[in-house]
C-alpha positions, 0 to 999 in steps of 0.5 A: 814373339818371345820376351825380345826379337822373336817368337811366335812369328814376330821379327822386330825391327827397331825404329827409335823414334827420338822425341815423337810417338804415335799414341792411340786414344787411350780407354781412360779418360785422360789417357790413365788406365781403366780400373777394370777388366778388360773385354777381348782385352780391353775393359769390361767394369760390367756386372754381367752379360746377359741384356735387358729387353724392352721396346727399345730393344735389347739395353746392355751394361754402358748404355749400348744395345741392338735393334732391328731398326729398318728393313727392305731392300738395296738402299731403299729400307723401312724404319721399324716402330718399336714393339713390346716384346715376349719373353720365355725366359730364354727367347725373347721375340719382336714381331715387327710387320713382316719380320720377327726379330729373336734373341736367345740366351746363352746357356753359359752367359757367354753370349746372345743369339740375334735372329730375325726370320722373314716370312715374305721378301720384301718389296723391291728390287735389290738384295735383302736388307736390314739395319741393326741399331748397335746403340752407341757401339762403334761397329768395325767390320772384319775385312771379309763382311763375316763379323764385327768388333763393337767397340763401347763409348770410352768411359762405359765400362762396357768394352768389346764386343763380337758380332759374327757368325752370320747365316742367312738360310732359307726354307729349304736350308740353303745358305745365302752369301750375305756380310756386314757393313757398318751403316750410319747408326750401326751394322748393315746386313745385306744378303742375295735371296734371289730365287730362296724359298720363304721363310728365310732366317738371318742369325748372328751371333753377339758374345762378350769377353774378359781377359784379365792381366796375365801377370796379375800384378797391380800397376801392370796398367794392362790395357792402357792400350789395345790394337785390334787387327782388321780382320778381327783375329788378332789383338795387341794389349800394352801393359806399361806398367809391368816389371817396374814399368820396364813394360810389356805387349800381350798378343792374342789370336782368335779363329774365325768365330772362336773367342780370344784364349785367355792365355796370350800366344805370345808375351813380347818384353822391353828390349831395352830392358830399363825400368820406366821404359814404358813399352806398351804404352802404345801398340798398333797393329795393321789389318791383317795383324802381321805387324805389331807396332809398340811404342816406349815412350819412357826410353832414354830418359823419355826420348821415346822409342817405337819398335815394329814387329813381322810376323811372316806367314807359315804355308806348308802343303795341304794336299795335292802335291807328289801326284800325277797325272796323265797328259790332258786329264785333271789331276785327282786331289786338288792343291791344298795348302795352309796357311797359319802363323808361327803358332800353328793358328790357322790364318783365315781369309788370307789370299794364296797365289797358285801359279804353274809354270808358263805354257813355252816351258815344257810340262805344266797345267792349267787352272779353269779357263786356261788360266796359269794361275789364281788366287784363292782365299783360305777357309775357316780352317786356314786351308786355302784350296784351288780349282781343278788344275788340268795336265797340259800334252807334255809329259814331264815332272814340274812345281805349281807354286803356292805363295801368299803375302801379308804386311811381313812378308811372303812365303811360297811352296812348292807342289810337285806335279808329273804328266804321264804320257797317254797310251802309246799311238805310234811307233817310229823306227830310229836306227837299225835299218838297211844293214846286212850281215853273213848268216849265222851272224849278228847285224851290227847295229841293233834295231831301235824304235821310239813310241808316243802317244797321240800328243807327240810324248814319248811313252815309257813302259809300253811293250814292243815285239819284233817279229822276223819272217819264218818259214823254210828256205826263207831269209830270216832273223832271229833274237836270241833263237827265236824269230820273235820277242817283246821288249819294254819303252825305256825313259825315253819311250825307246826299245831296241834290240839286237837280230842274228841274219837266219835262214837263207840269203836274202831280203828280210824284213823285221816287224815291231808291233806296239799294242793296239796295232801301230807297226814300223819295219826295218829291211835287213839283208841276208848274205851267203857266208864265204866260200871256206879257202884250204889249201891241198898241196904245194910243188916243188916241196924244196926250193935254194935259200937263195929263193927266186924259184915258182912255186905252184899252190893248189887248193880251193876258193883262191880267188881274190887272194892278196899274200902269200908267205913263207913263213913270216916273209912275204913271196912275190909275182902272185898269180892267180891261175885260177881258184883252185891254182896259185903261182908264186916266186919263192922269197930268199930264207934261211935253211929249214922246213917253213908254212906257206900262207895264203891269204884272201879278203876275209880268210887265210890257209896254211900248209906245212913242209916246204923246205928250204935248202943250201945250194949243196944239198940240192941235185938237179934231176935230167927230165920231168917227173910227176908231182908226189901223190896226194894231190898237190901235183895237180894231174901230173904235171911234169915239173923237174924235181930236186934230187935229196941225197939226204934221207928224206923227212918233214911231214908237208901237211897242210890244210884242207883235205889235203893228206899228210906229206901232200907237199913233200919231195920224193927222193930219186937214184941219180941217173946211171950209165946205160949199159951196152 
């Protein structure tokens, strides 16, 4: 808690209480404080521990005790005569009828052992039963049946005491669940011993202790008031009197069955820092000892003051958090975590909420039955563990939540869980199907399959193969030159991969296989690449600037030709004579040698050397003339060639097979007279 608003947990929230204060029954007679050391903080004005024993049973210092005093069943208990008892010198016994109670001395005077072994159950029906006289000590029951404070008549000297560690075993060893209940006259122990073998032995553990003033200042008042949790681990003690009695609060914690450090987990100061201010005349805890109540009651000028302490609970993971597993199986660690305060103390029987995401909200789990969620009670150690938590069919990554609450507050954690998908049960094609390509090349899409298990979850991480048909002269595909390969589920559980049309034209269908046997197919089509166009020759090889003449093509694969151009400009009145024979009427250019272009659906062809001529350089031959040799006449076919006067020239190549100058004019004599 620190010397002021925090430390070791504790948050203070001030609540001035102007004129009234709440003061618990001080241990001095009058309300002074004890002159005496106290016990778990308190008193203890005792010379020694260690008890007396007679028939009554054991007598300690302050004139309290314990004794065996009844014994049965449920609520139907006998009463026990006193016995003279035996003394060894280190364990004393009573031999009651049916029942030995025992004592045993602590070695180091710190404590007593009190057992009491059955050699027969008892008559009746019900759990076991037996009563223990505490002679005048006030017993407090810890919330858990696990242990008791015995709190001494004020003005005995003999403060407090522990009563715990309760075991009930029988013969063979086996533990019985057993707790404490406060009974008129004292402490109840009750115990299930159906089907336990006899003898059976029920052994508490009754120790004393002093803590002295931490400041070792006489007019500290240490102890004029004291609070004790509920569940016995945490104890409050005031000191008014402190530092000019400006006042002080000392708060210890014990664990389950251990003893209060001497040395107190935190000192808490007088916020108004005044002298006479009081603080600690009054302190109250509530059962859990997360809220700590001081009272001031010498603040301003004696209006009084309380103020109220938090101490929240620390939660951190213990176990089972960052793990995974696959989709309807259990997860291997269970989930752990710990609770303690902001000293590291271990809180023990605190209840911690474990709860999973609701089923609708994709991946999550469940506790035994179906359950979303369920509450567990930390151990001895603070650590608080759930039962077997199970993956549910979906596939994902999620939190369970841990949260526990106590009187100041609550705290949550988070332990992060994944469900994996199970092994791979189906393949579905999802794109890539019932598309075609040229052989030689790639289909446009690629073939892309999804995999799951038998829950419907996508599966990453599993191998696919594709396989394609082989064979010769059959229709076919292939992944990168081979007609099969494997490929790996992304994230998504998604495989794809791009295929190439192979073989010949035809139907071909592509096979992915995951492992364990499921298979998927896509149909592809294979189609025969285009017929290649070329063009051989062209007549005539000149033609007027002015255009407007035919101009016959020749070549192969002509059909479904669209354009033919002269250079850039497009000749009009295409005709398709047939796939080997193209007319056109040339368009109007400037004079020179230009490429005629012919152009199909998907190809063209291009020829060099026709020439465009002015109206003065161009004769008209009487008569029909062959075309020129190479093939671009096309059989003779008698056409009236322009006469060149100029020397000729231009190479008139083009595409194709066709040979150099296929398409060029040959020069002719101008006709002469005949002579007679």
């Amino acid at each position: 808690m620190g010397t002021a608003a925090r430390g070791f947990g504790f948050v203070m929230m001030v609540l001035v209480l102007l004129g009234a204060l709440l003061v618990p029954l001080p241990m001095g007679a009058g309300g002074d404080a004890p002159a005496a050391t106290a016990t778990m903080g308190v008193v203890a004005g005792a010379t020694g521990a260690a008890p007396a024993f007679t028939e009554a049973g054991a007598r300690f210092a302050g004139g309290w005790g314990l004794r065996l005093a009844a014994l049965g069943r449920g609520d139907a208990l006998a009463a026990l005569a006193p016995v003279v008892p035996t003394d060894d010198g280190r364990r004393v016994e009573y031999r009651h009828a049916g029942a030995t109670e025992w004592y045993v001395r602590d070695g180091n005077g710190g404590g007593i052992e009190q057992g009491v072994t059955l050699g027969a159950p008892p008559v009746g029906a019900g759990p076991l039963a037996l009563m223990v006289d505490t002679g005048g000590a006030i017993p407090l029951v810890d919330a858990n049946g696990a242990g008791a404070t015995l709190v001494l008549p004020t003005g005995t000297g003999g403060g407090y005491w522990r009563y715990d560690g309760l075991r009930v075993t029988d013969a063979t060893g086996r533990v019985l669940p057993a707790r404490l209940s406060v009974t008129e006259g004292g402490l109840g122990i009750t115990a299930e011993d159906a089907g336990a073998v006899y003898p059976v032995t029920v052994d508490p553990f009754v120790r004393r202790q002093s803590l002295a003033d931490p400041g070792n200042t006489n007019g500290d008042s240490f102890g004029v008031a004291v609070a004790l949790s509920g569940d016995g681990l945490t104890l409050a003690v005031g000191a008014y009197g402190t530092n000019s009695y400006k006042g002080a609060v000392y708060v210890y914690r014990r664990v389950a069955r251990g003893l209060f450090p001497t040395t107190p987990l935190t000192t808490l100061a007088d916020p108004g820092n005044t002298g006479n201010d009081s603080f600690g005349y009054a302190v109250a805890l509530s059962a859990d000892g997360a809220t700590l109540a001081v009272g001031a009651v010498g603040t301003s000028s004696y209006r009084g003051a309380a103020y109220v302490y938090t101490d929240p609970p620390t939660l951190t993971v213990a176990g089972g958090s960052s793990q995974s597993a696959t989709v309807g199986t259990a997860f291997a660690a269970p989930l752990s975590v710990l609770v303690a305060d902001d000293a590291g103390n271990p809180r023990v029987g605190a209840s911690v909420a474990f709860t999973a995401p609701a089923a609708n909200a994709g991946a999550t789990g469940t506790f035994p039955a179906l359950a979303g969620s369920v509450t567990v009670t930390t151990d001895t150690n603070g650590v608080a563990t759930a039962p077997a938590f199970t993956a549910n069919n979906v596939e994902g990554s999620y939190a369970v939540t841990a949260s526990t609450t106590n009187s100041g507050g609550t705290t949550s954690v988070a332990l992060n869980l994944a469900n994996t998908a199970a092994t791979a049960a189906s393949i579905t094609a999802l794109s890539g199907t019932g598309q075609s390509a040229q052989i030689g090349s790639a289909f446009a899409a690629p073939l892309r399959v999804q995999v799951r298990d038998a829950s419907g979850n996508t599966v990453p991480g599993t191998t696919v193969t594709f396989t394609a048909p082989t064979g010769a002269n059959a229709p076919s595909a292939t992944f990168g030159g081979s007609a099969t390969t494997t490929v790996t589920t992304d994230s998504a559980g998604i495989a794809s991969v791009s295929a190439t049309a192979a073989g010949r034209p035809g139907l071909v269908s592509v096979v992915a296989t995951i492992p364990g046997g499921a298979t998927t197919s896509f149909t592809l089509t294979d189609t025969a690449s285009p017929a290649t166009l070329t063009l051989t020759g062209f007549s005539p090889s000149t033609g007027p600037t002015s255009g407007g003449n035919v101009v016959t093509i020749r070549g192969t694969n002509f059909s479904g030709a669209t354009a033919v151009t002269f250079d850039t400009t497009p000749g009009t009145a295409i005709t398709l004579v047939n796939s080997t024979t193209i007319t056109v009427t040339a368009p109007a250019h400037a004079a020179g040698t230009v490429d005629i272009t012919v152009t199909t659906g998907g190809q063209t062809g291009t020829i060099h050397g026709y020439t465009y001529l002015t109206a003065g350089s161009i004769t008209t031959q009487p008569g029909l003339h062959p075309l020129p040799g190479g093939g671009s006449g096309g059989g003779g076919m008698p056409l009236p060639q322009p006469v060149r006067h100029d020397p000729p020239g231009g190479s008139g190549g083009g595409t194709g097979a066709a040979p150099q100058g296929a398409g060029q004019p040959t020069a002719t004599p101008a006709p002469q007279p005949a002579r007679h």
